[in-house]
PDB file of N, CA, C, O and CB in Angstrom:
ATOM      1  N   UNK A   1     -54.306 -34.194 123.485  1.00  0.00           N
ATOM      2  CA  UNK A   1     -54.230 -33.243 122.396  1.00  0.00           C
ATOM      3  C   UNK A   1     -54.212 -31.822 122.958  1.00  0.00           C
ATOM      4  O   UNK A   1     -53.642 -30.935 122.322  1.00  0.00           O
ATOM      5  CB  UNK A   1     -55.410 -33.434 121.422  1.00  0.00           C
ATOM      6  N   UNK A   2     -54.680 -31.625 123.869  1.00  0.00           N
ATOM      7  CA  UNK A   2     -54.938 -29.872 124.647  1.00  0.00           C
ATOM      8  C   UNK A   2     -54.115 -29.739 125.230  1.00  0.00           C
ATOM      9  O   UNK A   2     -53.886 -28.589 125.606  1.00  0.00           O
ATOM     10  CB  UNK A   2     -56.064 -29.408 125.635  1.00  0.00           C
ATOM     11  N   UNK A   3     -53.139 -30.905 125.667  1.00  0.00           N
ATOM     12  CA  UNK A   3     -51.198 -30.538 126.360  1.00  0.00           C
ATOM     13  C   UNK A   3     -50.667 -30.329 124.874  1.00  0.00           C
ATOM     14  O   UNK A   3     -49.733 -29.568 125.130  1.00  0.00           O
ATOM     15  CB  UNK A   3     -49.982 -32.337 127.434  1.00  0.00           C
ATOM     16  N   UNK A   4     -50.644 -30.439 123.949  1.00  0.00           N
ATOM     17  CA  UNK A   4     -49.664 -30.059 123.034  1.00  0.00           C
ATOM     18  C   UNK A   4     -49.132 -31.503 122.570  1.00  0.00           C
ATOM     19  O   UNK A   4     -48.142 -31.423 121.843  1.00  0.00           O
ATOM     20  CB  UNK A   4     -48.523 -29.043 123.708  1.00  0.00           C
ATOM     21  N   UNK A   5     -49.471 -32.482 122.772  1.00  0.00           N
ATOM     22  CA  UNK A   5     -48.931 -34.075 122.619  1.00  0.00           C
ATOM     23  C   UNK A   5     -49.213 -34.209 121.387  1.00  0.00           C
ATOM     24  O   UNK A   5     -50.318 -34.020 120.879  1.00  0.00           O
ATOM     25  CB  UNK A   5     -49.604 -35.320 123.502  1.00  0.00           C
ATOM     26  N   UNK A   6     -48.068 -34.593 120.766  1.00  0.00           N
ATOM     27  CA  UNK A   6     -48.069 -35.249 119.421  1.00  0.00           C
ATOM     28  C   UNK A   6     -49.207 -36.434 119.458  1.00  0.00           C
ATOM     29  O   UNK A   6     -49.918 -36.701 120.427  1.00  0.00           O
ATOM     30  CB  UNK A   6     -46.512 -35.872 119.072  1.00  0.00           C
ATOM     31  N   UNK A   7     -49.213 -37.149 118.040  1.00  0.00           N
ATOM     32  CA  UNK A   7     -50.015 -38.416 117.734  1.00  0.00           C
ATOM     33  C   UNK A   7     -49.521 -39.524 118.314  1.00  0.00           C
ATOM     34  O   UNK A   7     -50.200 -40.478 118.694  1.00  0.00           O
ATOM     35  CB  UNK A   7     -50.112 -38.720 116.363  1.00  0.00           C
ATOM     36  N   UNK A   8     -47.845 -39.375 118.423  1.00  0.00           N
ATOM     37  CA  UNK A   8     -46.850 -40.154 118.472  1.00  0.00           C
ATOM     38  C   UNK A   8     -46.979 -40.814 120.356  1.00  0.00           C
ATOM     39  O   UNK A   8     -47.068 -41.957 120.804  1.00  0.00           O
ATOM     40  CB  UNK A   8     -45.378 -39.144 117.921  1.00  0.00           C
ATOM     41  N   UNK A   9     -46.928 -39.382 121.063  1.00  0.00           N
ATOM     42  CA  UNK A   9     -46.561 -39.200 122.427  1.00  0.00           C
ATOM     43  C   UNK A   9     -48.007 -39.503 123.005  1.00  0.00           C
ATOM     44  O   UNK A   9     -48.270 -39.952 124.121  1.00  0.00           O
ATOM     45  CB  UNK A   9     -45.873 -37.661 122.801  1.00  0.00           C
ATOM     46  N   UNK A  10     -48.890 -39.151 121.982  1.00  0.00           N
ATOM     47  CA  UNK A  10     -50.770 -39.708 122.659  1.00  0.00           C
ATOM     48  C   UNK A  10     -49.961 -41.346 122.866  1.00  0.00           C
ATOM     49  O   UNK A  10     -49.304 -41.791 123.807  1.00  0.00           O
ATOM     50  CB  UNK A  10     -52.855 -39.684 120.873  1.00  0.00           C
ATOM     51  N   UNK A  11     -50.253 -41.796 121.880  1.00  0.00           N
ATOM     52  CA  UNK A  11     -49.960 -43.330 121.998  1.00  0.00           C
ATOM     53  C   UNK A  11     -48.898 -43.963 122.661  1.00  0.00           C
ATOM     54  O   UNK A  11     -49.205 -45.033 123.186  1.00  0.00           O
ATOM     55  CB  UNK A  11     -49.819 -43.818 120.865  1.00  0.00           C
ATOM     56  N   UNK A  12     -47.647 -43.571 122.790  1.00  0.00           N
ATOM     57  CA  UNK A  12     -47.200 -43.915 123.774  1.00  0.00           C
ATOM     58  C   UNK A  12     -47.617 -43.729 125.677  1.00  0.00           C
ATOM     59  O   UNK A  12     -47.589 -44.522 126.618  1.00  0.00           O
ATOM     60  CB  UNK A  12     -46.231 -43.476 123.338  1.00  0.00           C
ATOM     61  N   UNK A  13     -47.883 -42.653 125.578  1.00  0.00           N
ATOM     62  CA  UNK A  13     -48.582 -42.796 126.762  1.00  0.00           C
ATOM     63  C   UNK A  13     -49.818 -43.453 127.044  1.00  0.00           C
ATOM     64  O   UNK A  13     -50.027 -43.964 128.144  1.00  0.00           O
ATOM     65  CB  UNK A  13     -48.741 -41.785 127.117  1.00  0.00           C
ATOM     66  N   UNK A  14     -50.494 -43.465 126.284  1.00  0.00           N
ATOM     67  CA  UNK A  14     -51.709 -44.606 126.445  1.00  0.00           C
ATOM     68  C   UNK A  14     -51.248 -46.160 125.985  1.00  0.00           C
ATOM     69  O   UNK A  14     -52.031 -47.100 126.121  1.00  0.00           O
ATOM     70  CB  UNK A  14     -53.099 -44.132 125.377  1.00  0.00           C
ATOM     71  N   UNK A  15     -50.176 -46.297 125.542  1.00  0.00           N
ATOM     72  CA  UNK A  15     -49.683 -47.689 125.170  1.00  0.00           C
ATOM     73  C   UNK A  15     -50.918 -48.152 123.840  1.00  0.00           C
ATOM     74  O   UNK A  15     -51.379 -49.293 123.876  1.00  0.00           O
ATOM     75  CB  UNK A  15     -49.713 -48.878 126.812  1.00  0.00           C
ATOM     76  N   UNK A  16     -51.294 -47.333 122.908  1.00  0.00           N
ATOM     77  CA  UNK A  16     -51.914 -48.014 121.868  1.00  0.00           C
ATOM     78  C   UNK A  16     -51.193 -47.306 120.774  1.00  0.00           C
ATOM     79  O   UNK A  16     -50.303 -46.457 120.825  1.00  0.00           O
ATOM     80  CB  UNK A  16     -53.519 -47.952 121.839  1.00  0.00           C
ATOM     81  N   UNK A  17     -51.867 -47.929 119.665  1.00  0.00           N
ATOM     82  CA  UNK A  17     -50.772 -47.289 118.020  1.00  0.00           C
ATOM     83  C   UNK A  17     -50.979 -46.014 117.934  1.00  0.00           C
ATOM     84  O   UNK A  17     -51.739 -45.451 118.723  1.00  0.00           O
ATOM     85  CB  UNK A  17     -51.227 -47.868 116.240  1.00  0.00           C
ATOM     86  N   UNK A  18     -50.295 -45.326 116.903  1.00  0.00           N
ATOM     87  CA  UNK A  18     -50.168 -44.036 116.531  1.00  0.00           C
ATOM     88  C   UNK A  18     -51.521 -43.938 115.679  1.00  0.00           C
ATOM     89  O   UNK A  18     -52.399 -43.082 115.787  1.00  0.00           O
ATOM     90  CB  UNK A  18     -48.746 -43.713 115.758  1.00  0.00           C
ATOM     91  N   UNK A  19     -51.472 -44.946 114.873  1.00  0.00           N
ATOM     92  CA  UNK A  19     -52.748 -45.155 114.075  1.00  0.00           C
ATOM     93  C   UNK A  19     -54.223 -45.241 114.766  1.00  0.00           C
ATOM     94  O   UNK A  19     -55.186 -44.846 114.110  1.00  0.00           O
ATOM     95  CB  UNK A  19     -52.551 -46.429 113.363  1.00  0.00           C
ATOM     96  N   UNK A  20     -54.390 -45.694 115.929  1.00  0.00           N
ATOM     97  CA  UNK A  20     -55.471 -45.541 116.614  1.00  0.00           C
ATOM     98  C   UNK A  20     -55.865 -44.112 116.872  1.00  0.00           C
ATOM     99  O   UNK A  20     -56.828 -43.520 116.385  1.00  0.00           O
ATOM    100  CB  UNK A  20     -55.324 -46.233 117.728  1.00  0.00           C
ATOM    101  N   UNK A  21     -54.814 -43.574 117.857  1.00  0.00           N
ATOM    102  CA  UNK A  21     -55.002 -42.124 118.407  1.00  0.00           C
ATOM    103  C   UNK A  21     -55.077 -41.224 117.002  1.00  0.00           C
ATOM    104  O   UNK A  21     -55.400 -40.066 117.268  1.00  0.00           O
ATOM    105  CB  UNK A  21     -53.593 -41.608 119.513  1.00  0.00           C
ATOM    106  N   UNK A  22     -54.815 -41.505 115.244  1.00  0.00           N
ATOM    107  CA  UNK A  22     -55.384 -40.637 114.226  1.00  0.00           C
ATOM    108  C   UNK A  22     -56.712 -40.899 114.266  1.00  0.00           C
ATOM    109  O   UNK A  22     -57.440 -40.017 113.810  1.00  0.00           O
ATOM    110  CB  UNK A  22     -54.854 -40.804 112.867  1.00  0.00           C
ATOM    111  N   UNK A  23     -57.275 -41.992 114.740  1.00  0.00           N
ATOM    112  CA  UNK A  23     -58.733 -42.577 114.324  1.00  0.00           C
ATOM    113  C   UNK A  23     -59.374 -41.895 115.010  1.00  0.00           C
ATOM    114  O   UNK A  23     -60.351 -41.333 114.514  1.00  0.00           O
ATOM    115  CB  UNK A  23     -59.147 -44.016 114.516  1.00  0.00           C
ATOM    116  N   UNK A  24     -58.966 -41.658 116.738  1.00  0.00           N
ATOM    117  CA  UNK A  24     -59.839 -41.064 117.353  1.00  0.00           C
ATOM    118  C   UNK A  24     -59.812 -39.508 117.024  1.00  0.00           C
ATOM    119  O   UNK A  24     -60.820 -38.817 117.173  1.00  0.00           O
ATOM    120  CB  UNK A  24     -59.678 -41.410 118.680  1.00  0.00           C
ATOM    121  N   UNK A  25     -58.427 -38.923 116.500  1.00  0.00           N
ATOM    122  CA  UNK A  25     -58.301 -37.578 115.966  1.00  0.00           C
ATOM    123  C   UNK A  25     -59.698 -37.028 115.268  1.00  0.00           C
ATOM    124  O   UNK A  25     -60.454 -36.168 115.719  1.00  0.00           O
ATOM    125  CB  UNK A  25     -57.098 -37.596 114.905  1.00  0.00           C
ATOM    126  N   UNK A  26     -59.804 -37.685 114.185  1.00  0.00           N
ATOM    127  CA  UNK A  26     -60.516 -37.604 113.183  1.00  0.00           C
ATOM    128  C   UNK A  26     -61.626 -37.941 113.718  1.00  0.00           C
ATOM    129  O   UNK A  26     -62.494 -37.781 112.860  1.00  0.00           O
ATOM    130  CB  UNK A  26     -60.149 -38.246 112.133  1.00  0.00           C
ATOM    131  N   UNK A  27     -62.135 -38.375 114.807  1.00  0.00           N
ATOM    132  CA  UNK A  27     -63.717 -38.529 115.110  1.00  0.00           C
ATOM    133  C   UNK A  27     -63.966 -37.313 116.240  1.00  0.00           C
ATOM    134  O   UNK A  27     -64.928 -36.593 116.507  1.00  0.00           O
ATOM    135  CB  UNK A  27     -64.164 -40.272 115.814  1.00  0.00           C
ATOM    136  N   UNK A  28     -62.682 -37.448 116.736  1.00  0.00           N
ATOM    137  CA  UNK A  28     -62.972 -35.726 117.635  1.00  0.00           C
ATOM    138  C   UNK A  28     -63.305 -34.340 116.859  1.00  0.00           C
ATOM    139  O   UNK A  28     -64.176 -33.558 117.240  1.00  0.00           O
ATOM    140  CB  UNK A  28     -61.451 -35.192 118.467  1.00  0.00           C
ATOM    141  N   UNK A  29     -62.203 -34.079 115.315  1.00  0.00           N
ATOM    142  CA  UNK A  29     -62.959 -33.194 114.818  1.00  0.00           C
ATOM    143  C   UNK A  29     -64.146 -33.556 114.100  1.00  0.00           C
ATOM    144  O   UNK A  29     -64.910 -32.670 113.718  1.00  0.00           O
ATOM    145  CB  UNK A  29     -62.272 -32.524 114.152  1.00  0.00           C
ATOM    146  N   UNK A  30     -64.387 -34.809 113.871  1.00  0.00           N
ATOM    147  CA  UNK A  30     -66.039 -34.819 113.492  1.00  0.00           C
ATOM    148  C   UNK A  30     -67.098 -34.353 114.050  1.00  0.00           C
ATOM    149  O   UNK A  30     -68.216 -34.015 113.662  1.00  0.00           O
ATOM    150  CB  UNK A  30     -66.505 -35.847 113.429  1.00  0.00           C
ATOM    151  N   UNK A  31     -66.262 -34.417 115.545  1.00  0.00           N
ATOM    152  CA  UNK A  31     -67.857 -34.016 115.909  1.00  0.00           C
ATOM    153  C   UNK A  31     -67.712 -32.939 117.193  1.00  0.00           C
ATOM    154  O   UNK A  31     -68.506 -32.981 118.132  1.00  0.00           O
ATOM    155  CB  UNK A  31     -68.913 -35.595 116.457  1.00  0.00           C
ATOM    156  N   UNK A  32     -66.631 -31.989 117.130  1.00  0.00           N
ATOM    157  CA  UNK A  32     -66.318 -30.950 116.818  1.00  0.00           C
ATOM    158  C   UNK A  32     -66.645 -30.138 115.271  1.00  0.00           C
ATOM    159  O   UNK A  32     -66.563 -28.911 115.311  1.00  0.00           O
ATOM    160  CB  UNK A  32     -65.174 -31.141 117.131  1.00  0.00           C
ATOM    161  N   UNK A  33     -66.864 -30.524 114.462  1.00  0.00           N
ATOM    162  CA  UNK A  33     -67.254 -29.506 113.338  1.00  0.00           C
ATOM    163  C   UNK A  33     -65.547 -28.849 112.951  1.00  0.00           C
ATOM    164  O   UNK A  33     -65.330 -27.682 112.625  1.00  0.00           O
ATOM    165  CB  UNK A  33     -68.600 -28.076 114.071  1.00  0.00           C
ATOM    166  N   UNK A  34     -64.858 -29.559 113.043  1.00  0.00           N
ATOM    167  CA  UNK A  34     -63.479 -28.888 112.625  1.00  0.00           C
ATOM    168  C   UNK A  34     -62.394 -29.739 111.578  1.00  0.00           C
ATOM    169  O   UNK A  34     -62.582 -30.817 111.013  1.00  0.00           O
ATOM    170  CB  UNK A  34     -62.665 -28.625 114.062  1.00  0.00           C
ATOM    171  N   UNK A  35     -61.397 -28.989 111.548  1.00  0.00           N
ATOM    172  CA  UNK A  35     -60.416 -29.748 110.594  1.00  0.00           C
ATOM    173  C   UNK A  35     -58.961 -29.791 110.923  1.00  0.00           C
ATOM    174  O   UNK A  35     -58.134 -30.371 110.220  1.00  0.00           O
ATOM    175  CB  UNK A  35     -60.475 -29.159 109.256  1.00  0.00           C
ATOM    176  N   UNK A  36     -58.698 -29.171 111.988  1.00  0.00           N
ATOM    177  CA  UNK A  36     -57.401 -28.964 112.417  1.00  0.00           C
ATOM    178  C   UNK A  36     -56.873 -29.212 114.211  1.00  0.00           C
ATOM    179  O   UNK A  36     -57.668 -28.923 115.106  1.00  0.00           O
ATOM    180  CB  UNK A  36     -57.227 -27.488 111.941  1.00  0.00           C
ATOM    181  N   UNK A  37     -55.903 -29.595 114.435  1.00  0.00           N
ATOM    182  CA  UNK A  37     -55.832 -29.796 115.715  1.00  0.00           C
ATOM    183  C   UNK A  37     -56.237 -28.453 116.538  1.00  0.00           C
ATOM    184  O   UNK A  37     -57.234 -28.464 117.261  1.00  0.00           O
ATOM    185  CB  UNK A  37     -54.474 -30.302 115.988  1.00  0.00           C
ATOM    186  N   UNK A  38     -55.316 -27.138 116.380  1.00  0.00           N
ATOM    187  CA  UNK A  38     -55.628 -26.128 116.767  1.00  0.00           C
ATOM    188  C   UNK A  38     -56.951 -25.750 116.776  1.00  0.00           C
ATOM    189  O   UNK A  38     -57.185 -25.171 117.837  1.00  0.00           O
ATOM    190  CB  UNK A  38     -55.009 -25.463 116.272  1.00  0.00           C
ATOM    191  N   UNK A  39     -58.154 -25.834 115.898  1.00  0.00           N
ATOM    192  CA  UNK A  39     -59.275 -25.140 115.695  1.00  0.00           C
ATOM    193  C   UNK A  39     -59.788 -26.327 116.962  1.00  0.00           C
ATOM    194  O   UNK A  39     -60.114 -25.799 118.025  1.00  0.00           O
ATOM    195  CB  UNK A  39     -60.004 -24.993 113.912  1.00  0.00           C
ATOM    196  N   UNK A  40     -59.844 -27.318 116.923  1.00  0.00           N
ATOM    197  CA  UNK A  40     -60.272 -28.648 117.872  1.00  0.00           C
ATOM    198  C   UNK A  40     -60.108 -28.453 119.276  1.00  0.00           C
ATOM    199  O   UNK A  40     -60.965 -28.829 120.077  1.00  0.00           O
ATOM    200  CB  UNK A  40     -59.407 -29.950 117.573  1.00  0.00           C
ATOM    201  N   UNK A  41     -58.713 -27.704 119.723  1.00  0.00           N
ATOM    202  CA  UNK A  41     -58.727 -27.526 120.979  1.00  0.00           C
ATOM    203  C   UNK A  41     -59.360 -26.197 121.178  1.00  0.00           C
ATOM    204  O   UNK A  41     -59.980 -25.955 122.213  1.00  0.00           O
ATOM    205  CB  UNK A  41     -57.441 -27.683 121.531  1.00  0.00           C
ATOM    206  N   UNK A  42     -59.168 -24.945 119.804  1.00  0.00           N
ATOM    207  CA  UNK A  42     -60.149 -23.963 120.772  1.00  0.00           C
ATOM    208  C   UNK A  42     -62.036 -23.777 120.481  1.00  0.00           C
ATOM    209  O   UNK A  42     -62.791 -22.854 120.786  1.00  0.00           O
ATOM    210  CB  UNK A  42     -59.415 -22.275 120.506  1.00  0.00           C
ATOM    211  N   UNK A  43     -62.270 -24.963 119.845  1.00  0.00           N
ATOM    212  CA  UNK A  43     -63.230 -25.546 120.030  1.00  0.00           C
ATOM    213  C   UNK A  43     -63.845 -25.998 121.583  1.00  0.00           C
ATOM    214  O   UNK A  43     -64.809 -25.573 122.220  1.00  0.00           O
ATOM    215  CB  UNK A  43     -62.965 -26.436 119.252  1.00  0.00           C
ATOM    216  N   UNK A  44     -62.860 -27.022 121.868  1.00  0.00           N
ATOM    217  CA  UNK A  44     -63.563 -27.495 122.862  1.00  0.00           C
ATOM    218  C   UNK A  44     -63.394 -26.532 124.189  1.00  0.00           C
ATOM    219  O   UNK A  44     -64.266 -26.538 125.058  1.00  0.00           O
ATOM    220  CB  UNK A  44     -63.131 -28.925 123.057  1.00  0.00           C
ATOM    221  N   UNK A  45     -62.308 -25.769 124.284  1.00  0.00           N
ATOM    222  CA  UNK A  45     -62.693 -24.676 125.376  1.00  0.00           C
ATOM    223  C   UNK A  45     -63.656 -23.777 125.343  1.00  0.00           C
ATOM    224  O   UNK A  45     -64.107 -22.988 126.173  1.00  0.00           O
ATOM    225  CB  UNK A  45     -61.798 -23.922 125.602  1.00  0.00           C
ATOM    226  N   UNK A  46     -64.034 -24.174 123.614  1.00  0.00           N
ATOM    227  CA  UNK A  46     -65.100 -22.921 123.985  1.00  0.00           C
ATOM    228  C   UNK A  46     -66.411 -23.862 124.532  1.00  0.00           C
ATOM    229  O   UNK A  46     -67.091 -23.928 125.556  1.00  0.00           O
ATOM    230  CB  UNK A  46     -65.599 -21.757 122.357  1.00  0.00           C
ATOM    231  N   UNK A  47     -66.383 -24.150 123.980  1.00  0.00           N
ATOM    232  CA  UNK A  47     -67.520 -25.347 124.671  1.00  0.00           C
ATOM    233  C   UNK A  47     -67.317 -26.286 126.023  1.00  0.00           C
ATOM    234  O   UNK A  47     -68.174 -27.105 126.356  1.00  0.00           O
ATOM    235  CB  UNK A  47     -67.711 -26.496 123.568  1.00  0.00           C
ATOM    236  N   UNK A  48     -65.917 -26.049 126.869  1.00  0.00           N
ATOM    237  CA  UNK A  48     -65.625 -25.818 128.351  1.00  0.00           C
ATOM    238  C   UNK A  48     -65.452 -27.349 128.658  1.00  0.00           C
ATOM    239  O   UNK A  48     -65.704 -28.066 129.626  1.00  0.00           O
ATOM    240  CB  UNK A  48     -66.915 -24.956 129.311  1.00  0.00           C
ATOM    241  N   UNK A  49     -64.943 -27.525 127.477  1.00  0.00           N
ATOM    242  CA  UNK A  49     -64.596 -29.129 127.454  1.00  0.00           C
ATOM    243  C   UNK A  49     -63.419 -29.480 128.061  1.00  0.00           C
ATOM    244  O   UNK A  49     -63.229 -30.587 128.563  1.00  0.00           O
ATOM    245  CB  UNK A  49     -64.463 -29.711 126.083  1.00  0.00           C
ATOM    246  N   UNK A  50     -62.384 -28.322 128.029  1.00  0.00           N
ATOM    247  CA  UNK A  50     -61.310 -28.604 128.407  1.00  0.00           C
ATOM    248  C   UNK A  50     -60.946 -26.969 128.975  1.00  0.00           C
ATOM    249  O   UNK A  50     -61.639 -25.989 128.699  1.00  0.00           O
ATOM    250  CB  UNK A  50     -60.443 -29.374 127.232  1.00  0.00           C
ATOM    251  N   UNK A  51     -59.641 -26.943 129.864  1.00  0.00           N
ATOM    252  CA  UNK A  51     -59.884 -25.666 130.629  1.00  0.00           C
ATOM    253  C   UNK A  51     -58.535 -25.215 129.494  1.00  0.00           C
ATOM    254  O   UNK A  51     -58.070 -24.076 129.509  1.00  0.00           O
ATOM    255  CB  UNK A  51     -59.704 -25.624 132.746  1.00  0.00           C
TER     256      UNK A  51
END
């Protein structure tokens, strides 16, 4: 998600469904405190999760 990868291109590269990688979407901004992909990634840099 912090390269810019679609839902589509997560799952193909990990070889699981599109539908999985929404599941984990949605539990990353859970617990991130967010609602959007964008707010999610500058979330987690701020919190140095990701560079």
């Amino acid at each position: 998600m912090g390269e810019g990868l679609s839902n589509k291109q997560i799952a193909f590269q990990l070889s699981i469904t599109e539908g999985t990688v929404k599941t984990h979407v949605i539990n990353v901004y859970g617990k991130l405190q967010v609602n959007k992909r964008v707010q999610a990634i500058n979330k987690a840099k701020e919190l140095q999760l990701l560079n």
